[in-house]
N, C-alpha and C positions, 0 to 999 in steps of 0.2 A: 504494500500500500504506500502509496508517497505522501510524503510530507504536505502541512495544510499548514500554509502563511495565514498571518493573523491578516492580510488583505484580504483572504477568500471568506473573514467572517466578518471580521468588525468596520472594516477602514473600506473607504472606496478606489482604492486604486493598489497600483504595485508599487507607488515611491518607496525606496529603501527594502523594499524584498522582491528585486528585480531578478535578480541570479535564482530565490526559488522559485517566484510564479513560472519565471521560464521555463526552467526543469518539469515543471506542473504542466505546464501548456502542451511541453514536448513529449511527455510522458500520456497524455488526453489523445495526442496525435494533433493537435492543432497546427493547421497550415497556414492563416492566415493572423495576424495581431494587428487591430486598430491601437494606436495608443495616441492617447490626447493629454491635455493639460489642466484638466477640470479638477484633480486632487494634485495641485503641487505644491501645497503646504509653505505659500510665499515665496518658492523659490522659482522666483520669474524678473524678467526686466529689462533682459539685452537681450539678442543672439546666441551668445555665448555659452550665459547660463542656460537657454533652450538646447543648444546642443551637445552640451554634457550630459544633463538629465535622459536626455533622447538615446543618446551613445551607452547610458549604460546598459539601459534594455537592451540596445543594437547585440552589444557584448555577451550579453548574459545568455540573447539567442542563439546565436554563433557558439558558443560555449556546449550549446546542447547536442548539435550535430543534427537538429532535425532540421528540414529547409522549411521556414516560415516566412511569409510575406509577410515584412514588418509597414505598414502604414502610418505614417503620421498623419492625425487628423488637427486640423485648424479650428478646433471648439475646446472653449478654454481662453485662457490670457498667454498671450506669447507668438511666439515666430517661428512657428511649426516650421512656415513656408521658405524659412532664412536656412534651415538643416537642409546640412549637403553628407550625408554619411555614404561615406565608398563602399563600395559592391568586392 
């Protein structure tokens, strides 16, 4: 049985348990991941911080080995649209 991040109960997103939702999604068989900005717990404001937050999911799916369309969605506060994460 895999592991159950406290986002899959209590919290509305994967901020800071990116590396396990991943594993969760990978392990579900999920191919496809929207992820938006709607739980970033303040941390928004440039570009920047947009695409480090975005990077670490990128990371974490990469990590799993299963191939998931990662999607950035533009709902939320931030500059989804500024992420340029390489292939």
């Amino acid at each position: 049985m895999s592991q159950i991040s406290l986002s899959d109960i209590f919290l509305a997103g994967s901020l800071d348990w990116e590396e396990n939702d991943a594993k969760i999604f990978a392990n579900w068989g999920v191919d496809y991941l929207k992820y938006d900005n709607c739980y970033h717990m303040g941390r928004f404001g440039t570009p920047k911080i947009s695409f480090d937050r975005y990077k670490v999911m990128w990371d974490a799916i990469n990590s799993t080995g299963q191939p998931i369309l990662y999607s950035l969605c533009n709902w939320g506060e931030d500059y989804s649209h500024t992420v340029n994460i390489p292939t």
